[in-house]
C-alpha positions in Angstrom: -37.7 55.1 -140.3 -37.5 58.6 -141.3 -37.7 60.5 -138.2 -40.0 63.5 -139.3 -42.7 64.2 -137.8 -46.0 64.8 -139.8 -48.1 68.7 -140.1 -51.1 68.1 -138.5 -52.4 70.8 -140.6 -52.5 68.7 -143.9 -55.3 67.0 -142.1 -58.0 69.8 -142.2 -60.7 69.2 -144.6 -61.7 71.7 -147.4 -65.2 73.1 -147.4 -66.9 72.4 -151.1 -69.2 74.5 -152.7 -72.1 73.8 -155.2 -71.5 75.5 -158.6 -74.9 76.1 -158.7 -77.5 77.7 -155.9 -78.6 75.1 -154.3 -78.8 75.7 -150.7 -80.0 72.1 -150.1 -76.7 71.0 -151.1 -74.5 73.5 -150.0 -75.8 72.9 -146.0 -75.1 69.5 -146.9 -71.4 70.4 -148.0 -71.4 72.3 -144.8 -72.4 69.6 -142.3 -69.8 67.1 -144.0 -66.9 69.9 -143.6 -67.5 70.2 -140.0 -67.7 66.8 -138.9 -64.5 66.5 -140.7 -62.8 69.2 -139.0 -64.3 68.0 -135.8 -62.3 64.4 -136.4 -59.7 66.0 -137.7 -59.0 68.6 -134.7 -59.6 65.4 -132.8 -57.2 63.7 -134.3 -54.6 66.5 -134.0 -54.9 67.2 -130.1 -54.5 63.2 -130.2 -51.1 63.3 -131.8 -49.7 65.9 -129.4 -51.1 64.0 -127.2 -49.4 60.2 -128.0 -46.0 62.6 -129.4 -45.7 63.8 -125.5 -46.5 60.1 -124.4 -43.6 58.6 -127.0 -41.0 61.2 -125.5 -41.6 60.1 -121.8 -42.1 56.5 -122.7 -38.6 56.5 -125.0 -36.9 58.9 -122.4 -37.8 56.2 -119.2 -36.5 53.2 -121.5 -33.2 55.0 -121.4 -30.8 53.5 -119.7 -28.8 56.2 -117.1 -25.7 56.4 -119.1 -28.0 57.0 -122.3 -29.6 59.8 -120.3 -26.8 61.6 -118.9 -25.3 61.7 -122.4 -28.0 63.3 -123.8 -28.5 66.4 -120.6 -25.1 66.6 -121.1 -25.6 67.8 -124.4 -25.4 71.5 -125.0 -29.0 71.8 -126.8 -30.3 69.5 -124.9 -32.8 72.3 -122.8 -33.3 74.1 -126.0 -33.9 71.4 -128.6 -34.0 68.0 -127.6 -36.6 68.6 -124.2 -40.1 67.1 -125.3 -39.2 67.2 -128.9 -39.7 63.4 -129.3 -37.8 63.0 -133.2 -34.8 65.3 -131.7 -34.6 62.6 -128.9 -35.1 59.3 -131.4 -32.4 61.6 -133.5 -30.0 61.7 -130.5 -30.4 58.7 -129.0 -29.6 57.2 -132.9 -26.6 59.5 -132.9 -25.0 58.4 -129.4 -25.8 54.8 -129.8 -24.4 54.3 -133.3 -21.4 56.1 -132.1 -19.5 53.3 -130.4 -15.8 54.8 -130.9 -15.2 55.9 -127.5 -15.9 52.1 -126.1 -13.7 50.5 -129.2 -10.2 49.9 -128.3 -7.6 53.2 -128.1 -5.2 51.3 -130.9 -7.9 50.4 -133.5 -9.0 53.6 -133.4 -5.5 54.7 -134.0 -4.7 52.1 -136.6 -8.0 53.0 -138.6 -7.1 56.4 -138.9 -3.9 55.3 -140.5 
């Protein structure tokens, strides 16, 4: 998983134009770019959508000591709030990060 989130923008369609005058076929070019850009503004406000829907989802699988780890965090109001990859990135973080539950004198003999 590479935990970047995709530009909606990339979406939009291009409007073509005929190389020669032929208003028949450039109303058709027309009509095609705006049902495209209709689907693809709808698709759009339907990934904010689902990306707000992930963050609650993933934030009330938590379990409370996941939780408090993360508003403990100092960018946790700036950064991580509803940014659901800056959560998936965090939660990664804290839960590959098993050192402070491993015992005191492996720690101490690994970093011999």
């Amino acid at each position: 998983m590479t935990l970047v989130k995709t530009d909606p923008e990339t979406w939009k369609p291009t409007l073509k134009a005929s190389k020669e005058v032929k208003d028949q076929e450039n109303e058709q070019f027309k009509m095609e770019y705006k049902a495209e850009l209709d689907e693809a503004l709808k698709r759009k406000r339907m990934c904010n959508n689902n990306l707000f829907k992930a963050y609650t989802l993933i934030w009330e699988r938590c379990a409370k000591a996941m939780q408090n780890k993360l508003l403990a965090q100092s960018d946790y109001e700036d950064e991580i709030y509803n940014n659901l990859i800056k959560l998936l990135k965090s939660i990664k973080e804290h839960a590959l990060n098993y050192q402070e539950t491993r015992y005191k004198m492996s720690i101490i003999s690994d970093a011999f």
